[in-house]
C-alpha positions as CSV (number, residue, x, y, z in Angstrom):
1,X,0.0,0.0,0.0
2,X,2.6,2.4,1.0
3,X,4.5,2.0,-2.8
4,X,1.7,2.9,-4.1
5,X,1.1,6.0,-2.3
6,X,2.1,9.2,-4.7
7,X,3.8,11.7,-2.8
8,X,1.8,13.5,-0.3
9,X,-0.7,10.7,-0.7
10,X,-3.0,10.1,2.2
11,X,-3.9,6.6,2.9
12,X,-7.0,5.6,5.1
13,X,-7.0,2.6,7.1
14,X,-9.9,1.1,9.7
15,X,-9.1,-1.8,11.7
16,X,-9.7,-2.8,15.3
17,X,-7.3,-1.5,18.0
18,X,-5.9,-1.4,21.1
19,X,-3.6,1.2,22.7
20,X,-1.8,-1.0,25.1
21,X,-2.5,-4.7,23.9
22,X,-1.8,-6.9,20.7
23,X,-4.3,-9.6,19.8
24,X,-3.5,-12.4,17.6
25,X,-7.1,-13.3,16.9
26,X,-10.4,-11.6,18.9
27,X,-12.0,-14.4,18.1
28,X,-10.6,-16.8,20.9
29,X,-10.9,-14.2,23.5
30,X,-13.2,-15.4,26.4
31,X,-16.6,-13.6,26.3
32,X,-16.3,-12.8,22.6
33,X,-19.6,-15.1,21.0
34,X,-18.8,-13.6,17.5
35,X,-16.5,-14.9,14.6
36,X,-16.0,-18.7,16.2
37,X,-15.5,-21.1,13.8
38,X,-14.7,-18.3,11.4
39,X,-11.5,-19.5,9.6
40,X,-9.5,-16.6,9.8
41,X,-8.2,-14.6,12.7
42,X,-9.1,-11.0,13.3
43,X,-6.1,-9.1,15.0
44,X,-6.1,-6.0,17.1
45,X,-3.4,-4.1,16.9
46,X,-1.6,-1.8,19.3
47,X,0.8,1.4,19.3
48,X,4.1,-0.8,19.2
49,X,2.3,-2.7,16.0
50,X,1.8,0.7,14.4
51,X,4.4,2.7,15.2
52,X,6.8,-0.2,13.7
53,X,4.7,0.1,10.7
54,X,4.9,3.7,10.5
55,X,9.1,3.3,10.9
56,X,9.1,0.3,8.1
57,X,6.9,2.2,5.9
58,X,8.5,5.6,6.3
59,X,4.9,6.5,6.6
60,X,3.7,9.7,8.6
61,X,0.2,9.2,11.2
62,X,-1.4,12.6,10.3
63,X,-4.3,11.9,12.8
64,X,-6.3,8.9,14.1
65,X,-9.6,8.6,15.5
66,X,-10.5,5.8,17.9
67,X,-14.3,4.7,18.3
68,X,-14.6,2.6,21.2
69,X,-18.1,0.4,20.2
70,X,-18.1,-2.1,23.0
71,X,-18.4,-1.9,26.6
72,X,-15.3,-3.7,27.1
73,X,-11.7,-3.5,26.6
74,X,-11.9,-5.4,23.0
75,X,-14.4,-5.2,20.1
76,X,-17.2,-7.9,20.9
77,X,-16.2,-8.1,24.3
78,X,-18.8,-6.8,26.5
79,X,-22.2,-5.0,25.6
80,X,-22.6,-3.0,22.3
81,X,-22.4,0.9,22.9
82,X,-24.8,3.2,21.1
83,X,-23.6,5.1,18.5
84,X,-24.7,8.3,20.4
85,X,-22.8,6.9,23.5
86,X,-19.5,5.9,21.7
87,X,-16.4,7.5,22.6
């Protein structure tokens, strides 16, 4: 993705993430019901993840926004916020 970029290109990325905590696959978390059986992994990344990408990429983070959707630490763990109540 990043060879492809044209200079001062912007590239948008979503994925799921966590500030402090790497997750090889959400999907075998305990209390996440979603995605078993679901053949491949889902990972969250975390600041080292992207920061290392950043340095490999030579890339520059011109700003990120984090949606927090579930009531707990991890996507699908816990309830389901609101979309009104997400922050």
């Amino acid at each position: 993705m990043a060879r492809l970029l044209k200079p001062r290109g912007i590239l948008i990325l979503t994925f799921p993430y966590n500030e402090r905590h790497y997750v090889q696959n959400l999907y075998e978390l305990p209390g996440v019901d979603y995605g078993k059986g679901i053949p491949y992994p889902c990972h969250i990344y975390n600041r080292v993840a992207l920061d290392s990408w950043l340095r490999e990429t030579k890339l520059e983070l011109v700003e990120q926004r984090l949606y927090r959707t579930y009531t707990g630490e991890f996507r699908h763990v816990g309830e389901p916020l609101e979309r009104g109540n997400r922050s």
